[in-house]
N, CA, C and O atoms as a DFTB+ gen file, in Angstrom:
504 C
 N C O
     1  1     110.947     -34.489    -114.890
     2  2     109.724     -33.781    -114.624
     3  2     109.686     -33.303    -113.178
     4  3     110.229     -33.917    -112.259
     5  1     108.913     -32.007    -113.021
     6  2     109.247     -31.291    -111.519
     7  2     107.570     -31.468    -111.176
     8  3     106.592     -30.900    -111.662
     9  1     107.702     -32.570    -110.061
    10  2     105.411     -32.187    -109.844
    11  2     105.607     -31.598    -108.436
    12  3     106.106     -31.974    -107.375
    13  1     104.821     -30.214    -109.037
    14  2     104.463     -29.528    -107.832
    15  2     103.587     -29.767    -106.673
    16  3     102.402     -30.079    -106.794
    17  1     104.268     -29.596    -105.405
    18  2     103.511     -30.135    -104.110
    19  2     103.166     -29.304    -103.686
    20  3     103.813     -28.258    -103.727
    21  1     101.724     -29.429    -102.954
    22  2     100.894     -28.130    -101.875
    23  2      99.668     -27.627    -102.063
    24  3      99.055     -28.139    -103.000
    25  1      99.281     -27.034    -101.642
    26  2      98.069     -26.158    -101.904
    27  2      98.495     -25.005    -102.559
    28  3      99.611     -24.511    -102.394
    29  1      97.247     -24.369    -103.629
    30  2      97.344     -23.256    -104.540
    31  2      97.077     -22.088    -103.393
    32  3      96.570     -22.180    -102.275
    33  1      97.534     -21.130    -104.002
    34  2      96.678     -19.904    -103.027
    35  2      95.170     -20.130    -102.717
    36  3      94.567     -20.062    -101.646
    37  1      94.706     -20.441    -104.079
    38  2      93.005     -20.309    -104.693
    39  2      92.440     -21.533    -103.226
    40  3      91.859     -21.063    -102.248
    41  1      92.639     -22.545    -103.299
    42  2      92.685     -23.686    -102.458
    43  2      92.839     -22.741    -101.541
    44  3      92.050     -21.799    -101.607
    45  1      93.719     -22.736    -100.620
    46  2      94.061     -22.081     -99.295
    47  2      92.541     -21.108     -98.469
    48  3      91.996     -21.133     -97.366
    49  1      92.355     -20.348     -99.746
    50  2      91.405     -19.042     -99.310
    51  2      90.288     -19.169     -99.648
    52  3      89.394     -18.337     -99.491
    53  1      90.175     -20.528    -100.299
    54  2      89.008     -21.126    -100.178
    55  2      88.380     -21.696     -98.946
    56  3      87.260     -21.367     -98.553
    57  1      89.123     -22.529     -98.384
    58  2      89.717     -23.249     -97.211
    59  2      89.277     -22.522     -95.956
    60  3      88.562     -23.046     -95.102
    61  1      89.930     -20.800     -95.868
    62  2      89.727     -20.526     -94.862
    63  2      88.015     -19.283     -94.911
    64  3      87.633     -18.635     -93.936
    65  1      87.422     -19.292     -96.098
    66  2      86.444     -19.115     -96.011
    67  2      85.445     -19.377     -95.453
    68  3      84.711     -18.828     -94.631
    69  1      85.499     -20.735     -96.244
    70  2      84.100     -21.504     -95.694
    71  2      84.686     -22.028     -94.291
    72  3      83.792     -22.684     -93.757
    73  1      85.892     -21.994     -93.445
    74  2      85.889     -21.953     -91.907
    75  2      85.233     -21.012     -91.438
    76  3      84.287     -21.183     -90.670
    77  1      85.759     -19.565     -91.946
    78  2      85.132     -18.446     -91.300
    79  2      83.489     -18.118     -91.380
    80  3      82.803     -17.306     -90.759
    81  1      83.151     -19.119     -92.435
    82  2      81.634     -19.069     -92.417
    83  2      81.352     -19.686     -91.717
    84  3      80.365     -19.232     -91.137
    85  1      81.770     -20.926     -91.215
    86  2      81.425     -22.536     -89.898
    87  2      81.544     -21.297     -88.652
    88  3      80.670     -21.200     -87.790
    89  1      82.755     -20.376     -88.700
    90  2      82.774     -19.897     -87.141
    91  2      81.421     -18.509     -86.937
    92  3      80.754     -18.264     -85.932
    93  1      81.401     -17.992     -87.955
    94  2      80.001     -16.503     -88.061
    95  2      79.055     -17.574     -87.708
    96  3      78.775     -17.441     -86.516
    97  1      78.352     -18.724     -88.305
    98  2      77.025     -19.328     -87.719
    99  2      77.207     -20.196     -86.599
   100  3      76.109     -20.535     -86.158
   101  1      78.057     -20.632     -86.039
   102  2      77.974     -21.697     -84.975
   103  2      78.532     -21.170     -83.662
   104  3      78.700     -21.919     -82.700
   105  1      78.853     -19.711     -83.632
   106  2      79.613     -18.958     -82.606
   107  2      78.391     -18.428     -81.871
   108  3      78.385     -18.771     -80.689
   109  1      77.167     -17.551     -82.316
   110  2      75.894     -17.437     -81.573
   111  2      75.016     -18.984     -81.018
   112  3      74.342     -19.040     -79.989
   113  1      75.200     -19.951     -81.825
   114  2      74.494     -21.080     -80.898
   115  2      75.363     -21.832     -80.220
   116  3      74.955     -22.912     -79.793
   117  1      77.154     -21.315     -79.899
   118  2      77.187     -22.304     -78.834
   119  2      77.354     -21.318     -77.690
   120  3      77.526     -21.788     -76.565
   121  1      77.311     -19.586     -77.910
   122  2      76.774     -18.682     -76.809
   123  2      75.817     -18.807     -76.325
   124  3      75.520     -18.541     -75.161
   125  1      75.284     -19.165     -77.015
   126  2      73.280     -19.626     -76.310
   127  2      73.247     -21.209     -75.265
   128  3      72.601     -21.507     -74.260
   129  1      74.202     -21.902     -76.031
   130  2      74.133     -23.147     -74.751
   131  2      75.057     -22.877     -73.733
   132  3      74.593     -23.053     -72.606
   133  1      76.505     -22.411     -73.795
   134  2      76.908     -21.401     -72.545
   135  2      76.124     -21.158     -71.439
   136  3      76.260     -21.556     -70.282
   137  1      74.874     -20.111     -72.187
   138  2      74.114     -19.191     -71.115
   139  2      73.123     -20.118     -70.890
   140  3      72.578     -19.805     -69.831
   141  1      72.623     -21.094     -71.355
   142  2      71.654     -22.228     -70.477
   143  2      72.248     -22.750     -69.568
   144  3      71.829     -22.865     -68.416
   145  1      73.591     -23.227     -70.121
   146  2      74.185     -23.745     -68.763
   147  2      74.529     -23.339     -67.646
   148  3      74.583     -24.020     -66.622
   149  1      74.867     -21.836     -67.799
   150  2      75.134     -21.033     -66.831
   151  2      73.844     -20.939     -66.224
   152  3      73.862     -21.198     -65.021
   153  1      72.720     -20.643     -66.708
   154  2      71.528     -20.233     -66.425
   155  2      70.720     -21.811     -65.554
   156  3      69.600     -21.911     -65.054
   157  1      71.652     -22.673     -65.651
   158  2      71.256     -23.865     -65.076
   159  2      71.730     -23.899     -63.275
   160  3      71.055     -24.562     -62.488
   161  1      72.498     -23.397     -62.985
   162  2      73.693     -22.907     -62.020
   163  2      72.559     -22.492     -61.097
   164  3      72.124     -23.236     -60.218
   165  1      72.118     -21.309     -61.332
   166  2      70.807     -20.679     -61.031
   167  2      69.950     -21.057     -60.730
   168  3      69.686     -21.000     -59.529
   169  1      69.133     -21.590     -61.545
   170  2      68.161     -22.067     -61.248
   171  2      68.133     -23.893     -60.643
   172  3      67.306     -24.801     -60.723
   173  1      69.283     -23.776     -60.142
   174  2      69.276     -24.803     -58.973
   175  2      69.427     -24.192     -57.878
   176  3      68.749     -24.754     -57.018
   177  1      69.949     -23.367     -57.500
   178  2      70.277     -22.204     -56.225
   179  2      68.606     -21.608     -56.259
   180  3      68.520     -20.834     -55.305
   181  1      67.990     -21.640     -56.594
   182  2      66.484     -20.864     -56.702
   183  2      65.756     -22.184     -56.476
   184  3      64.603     -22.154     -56.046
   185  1      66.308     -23.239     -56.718
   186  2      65.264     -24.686     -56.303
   187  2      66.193     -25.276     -54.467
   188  3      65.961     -26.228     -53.722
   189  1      67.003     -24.378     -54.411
   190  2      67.354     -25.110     -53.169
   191  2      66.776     -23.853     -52.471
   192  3      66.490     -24.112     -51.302
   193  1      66.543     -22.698     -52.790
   194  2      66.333     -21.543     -51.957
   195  2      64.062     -22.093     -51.584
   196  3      63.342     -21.802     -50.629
   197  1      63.771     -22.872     -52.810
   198  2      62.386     -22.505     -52.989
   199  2      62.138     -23.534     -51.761
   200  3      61.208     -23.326     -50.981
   201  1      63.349     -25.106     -51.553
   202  2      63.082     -25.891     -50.413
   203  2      63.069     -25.540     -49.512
   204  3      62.054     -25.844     -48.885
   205  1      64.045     -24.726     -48.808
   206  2      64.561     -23.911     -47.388
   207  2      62.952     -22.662     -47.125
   208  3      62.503     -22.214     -46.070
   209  1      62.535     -22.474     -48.392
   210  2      60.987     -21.234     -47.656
   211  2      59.984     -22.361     -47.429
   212  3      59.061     -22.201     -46.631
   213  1      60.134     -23.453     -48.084
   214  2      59.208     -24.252     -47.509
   215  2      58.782     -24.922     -46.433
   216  3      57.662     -25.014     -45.929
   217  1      60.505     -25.680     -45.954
   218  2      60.964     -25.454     -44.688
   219  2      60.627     -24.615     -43.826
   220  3      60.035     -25.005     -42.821
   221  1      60.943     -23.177     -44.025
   222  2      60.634     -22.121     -43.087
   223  2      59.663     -21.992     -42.944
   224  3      59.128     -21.949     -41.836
   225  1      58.944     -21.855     -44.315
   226  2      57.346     -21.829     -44.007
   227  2      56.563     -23.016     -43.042
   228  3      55.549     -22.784     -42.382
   229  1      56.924     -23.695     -43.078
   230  2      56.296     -25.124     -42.160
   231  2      56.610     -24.782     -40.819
   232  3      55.772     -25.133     -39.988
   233  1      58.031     -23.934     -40.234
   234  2      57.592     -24.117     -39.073
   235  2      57.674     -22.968     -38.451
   236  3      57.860     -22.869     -37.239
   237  1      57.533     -21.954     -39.289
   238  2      57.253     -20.463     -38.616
   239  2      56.310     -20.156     -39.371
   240  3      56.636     -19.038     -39.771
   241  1      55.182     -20.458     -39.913
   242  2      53.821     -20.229     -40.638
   243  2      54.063     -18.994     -41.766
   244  3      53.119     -18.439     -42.328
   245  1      55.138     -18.738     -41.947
   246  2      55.559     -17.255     -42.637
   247  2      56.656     -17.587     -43.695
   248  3      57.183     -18.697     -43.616
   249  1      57.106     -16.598     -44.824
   250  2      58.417     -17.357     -45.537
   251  2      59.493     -15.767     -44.887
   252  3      59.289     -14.643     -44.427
   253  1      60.504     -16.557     -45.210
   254  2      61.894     -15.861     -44.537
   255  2      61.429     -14.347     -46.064
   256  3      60.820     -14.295     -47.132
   257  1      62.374     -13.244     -44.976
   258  2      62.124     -12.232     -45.971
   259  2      64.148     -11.825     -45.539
   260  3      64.716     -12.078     -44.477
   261  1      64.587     -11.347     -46.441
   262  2      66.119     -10.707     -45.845
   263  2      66.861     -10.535     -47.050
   264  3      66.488     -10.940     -48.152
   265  1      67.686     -10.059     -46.867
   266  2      68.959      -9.936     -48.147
   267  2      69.628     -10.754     -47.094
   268  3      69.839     -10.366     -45.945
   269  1      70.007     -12.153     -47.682
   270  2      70.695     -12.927     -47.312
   271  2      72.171     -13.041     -48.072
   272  3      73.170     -13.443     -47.476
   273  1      72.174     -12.639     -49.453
   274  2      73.651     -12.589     -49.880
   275  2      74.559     -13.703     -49.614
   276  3      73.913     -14.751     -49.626
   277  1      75.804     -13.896     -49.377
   278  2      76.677     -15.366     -49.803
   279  2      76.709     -15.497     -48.086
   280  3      77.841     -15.753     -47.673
   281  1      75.707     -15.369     -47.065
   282  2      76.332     -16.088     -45.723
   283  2      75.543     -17.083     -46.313
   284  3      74.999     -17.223     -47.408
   285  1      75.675     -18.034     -44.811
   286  2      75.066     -19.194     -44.470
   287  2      75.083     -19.452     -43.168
   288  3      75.971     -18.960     -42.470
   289  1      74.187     -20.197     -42.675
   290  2      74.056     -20.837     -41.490
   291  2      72.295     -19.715     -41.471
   292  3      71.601     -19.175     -42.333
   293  1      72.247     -19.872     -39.797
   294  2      70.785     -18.681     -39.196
   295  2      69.500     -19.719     -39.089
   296  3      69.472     -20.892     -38.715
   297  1      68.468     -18.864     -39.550
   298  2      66.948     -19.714     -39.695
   299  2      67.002     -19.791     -41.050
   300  3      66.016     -20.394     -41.475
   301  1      67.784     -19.411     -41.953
   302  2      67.796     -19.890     -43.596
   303  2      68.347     -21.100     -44.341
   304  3      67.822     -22.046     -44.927
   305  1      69.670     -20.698     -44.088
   306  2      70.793     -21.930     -44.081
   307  2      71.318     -22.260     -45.803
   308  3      71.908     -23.291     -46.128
   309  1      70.966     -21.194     -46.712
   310  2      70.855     -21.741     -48.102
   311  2      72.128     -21.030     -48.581
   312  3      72.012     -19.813     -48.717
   313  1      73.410     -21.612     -48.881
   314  2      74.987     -21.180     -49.269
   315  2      74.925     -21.514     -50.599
   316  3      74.557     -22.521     -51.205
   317  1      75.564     -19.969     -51.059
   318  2      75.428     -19.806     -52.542
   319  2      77.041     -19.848     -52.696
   320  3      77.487     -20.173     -53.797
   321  1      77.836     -19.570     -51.762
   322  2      79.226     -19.323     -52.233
   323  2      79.906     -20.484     -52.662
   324  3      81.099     -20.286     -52.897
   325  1      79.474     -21.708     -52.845
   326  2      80.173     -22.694     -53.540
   327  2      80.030     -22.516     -55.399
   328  3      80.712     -23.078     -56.255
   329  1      78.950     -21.580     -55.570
   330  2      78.677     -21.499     -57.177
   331  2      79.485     -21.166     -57.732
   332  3      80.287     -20.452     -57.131
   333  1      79.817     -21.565     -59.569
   334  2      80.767     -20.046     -59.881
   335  2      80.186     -19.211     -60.483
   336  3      80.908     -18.425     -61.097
   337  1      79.207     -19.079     -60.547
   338  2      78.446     -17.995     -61.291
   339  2      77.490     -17.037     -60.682
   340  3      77.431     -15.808     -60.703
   341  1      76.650     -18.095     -60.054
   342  2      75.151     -17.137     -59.243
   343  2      75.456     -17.371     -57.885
   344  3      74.818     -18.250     -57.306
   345  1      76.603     -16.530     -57.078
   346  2      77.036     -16.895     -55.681
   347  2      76.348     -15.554     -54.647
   348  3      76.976     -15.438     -53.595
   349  1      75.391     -14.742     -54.777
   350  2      74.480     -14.162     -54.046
   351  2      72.915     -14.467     -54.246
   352  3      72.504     -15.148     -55.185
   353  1      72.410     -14.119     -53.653
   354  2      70.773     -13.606     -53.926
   355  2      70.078     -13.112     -52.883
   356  3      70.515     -13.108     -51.732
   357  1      68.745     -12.585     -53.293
   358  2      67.952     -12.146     -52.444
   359  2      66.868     -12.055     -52.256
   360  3      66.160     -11.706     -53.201
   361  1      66.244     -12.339     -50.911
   362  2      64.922     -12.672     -50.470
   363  2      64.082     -11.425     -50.345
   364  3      64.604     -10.379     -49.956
   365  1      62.608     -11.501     -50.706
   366  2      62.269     -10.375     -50.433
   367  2      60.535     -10.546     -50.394
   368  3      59.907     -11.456     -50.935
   369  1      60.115      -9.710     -49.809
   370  2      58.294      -9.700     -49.390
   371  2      58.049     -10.810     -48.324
   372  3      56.824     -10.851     -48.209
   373  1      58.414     -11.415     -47.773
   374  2      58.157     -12.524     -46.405
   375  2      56.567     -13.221     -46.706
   376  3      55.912     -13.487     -47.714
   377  1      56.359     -13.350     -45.113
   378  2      54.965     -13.007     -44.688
   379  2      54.133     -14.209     -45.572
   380  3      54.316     -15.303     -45.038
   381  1      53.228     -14.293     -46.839
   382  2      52.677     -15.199     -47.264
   383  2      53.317     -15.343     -48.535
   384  3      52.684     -16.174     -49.186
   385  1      54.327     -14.882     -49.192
   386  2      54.754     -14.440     -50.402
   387  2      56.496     -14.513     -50.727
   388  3      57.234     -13.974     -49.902
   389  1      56.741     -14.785     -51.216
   390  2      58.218     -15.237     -51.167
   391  2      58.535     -14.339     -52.699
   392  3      57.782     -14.499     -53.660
   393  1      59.682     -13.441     -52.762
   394  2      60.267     -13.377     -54.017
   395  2      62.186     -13.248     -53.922
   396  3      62.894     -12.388     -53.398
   397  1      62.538     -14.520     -54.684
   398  2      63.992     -14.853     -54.255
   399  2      64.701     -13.945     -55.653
   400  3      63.876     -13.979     -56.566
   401  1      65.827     -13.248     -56.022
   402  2      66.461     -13.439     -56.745
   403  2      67.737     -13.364     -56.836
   404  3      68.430     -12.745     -56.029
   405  1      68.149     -13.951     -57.770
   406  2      69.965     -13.921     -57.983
   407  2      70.225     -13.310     -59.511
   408  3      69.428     -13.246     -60.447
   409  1      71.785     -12.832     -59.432
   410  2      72.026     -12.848     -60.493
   411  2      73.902     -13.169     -60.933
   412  3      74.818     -13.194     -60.111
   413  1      73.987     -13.312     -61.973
   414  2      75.382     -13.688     -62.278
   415  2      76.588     -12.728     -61.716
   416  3      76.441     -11.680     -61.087
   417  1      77.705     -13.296     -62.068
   418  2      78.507     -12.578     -61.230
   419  2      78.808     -11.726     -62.666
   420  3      79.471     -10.766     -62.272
   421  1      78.694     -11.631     -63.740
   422  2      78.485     -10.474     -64.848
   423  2      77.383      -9.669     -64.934
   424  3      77.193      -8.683     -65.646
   425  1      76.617     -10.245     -64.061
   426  2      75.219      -9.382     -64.095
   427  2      74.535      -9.817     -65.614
   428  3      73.398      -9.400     -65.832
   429  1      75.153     -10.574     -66.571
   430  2      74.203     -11.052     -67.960
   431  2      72.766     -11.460     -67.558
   432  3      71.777     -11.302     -68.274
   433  1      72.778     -12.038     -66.245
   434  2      71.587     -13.049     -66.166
   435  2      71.418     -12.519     -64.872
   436  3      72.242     -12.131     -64.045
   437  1      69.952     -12.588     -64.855
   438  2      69.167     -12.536     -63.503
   439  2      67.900     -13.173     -63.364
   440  3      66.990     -12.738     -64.069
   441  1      67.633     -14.258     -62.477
   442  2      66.881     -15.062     -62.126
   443  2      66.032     -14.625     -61.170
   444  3      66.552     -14.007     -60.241
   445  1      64.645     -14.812     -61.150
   446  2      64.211     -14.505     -60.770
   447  2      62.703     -15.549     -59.711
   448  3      61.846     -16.029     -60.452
   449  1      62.555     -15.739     -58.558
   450  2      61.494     -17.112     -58.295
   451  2      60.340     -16.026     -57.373
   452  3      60.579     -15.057     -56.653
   453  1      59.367     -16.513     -57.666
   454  2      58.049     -15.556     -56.988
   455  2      57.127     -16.946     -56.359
   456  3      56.641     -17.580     -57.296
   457  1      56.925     -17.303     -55.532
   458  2      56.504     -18.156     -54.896
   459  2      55.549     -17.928     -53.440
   460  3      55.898     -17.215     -52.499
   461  1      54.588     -18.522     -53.498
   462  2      53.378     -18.502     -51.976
   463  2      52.926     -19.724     -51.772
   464  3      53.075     -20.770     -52.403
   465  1      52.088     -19.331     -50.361
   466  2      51.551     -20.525     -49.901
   467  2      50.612     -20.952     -50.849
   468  3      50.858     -22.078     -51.280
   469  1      49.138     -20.157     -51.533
   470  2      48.545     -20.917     -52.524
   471  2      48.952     -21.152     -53.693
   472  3      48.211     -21.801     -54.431
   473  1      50.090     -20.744     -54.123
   474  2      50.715     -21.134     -55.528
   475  2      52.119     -21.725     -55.974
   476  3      53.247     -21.490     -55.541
   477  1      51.726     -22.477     -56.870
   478  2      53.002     -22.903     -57.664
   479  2      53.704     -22.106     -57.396
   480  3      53.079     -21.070     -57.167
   481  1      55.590     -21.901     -57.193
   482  2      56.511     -20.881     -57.503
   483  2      56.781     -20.928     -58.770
   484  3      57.033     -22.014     -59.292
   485  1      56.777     -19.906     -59.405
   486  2      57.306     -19.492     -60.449
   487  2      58.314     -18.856     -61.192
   488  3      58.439     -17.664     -60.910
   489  1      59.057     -19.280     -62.040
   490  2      60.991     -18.809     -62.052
   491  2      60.616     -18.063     -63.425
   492  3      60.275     -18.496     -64.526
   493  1      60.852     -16.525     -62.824
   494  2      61.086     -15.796     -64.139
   495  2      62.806     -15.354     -64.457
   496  3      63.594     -15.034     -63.568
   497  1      63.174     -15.440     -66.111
   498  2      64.100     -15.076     -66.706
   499  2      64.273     -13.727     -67.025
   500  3      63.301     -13.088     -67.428
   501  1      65.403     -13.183     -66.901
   502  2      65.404     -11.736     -67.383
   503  2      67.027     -11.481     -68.324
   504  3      67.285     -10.386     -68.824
């Protein structure tokens, strides 16, 4: 007697179906935790930027206004170039009003923090 060993075709393309169905639904939700994580990158660079106006604000009564971009050191002091993702940003409106933003080095994501002396800062997504 000859017993045949292996998988049938039928088997096989069965097989790689229902993979290709596991990869169509689970390929958009692990792009989506990707971009949180990336989007996490960020919005720590926007919580170290929101300490340094607070800083500033305390002892020049004003928040820093500038396109600060990847230096460091000055009256700011906040270095983005260690990131790998969100390694610029920029300051903007001074005076009583702070608006910081960055964005990825694909440009997918841009973060955004709006922050003052009477208010909460607030981190908008775009």
């Amino acid at each position: 007697m000859n017993k045949k060993r292996g998988f049938s075709l039928t088997e096989l393309v069965i097989t790689l179906v229902m993979v290709a169905i596991l990869a169509i639904l689970g390929l958009p939700v692990y792009r989506g935790y990707v971009k949180k994580g990336i989007a996490t990158e960020g919005k720590a660079l926007l919580g170290e930027i929101n300490a340094a106006q607070q800083i500033y604000y305390t002892r020049h009564g004003q928040y820093y206004a500038g396109s600060v971009g990847q230096t460091f050191g000055g009256a700011f002091g906040v270095d983005a170039r260690r990131n790998k993702y969100f390694t610029s940003y920029n300051i903007s409106d001074g005076g009583q009003s702070f608006t910081a933003t960055t964005s990825s080095k694909d440009g997918a994501q841009t973060l955004t923090l709006v922050g003052s002396n009477s208010t909460t800062p607030r981190l908008i997504e775009n």
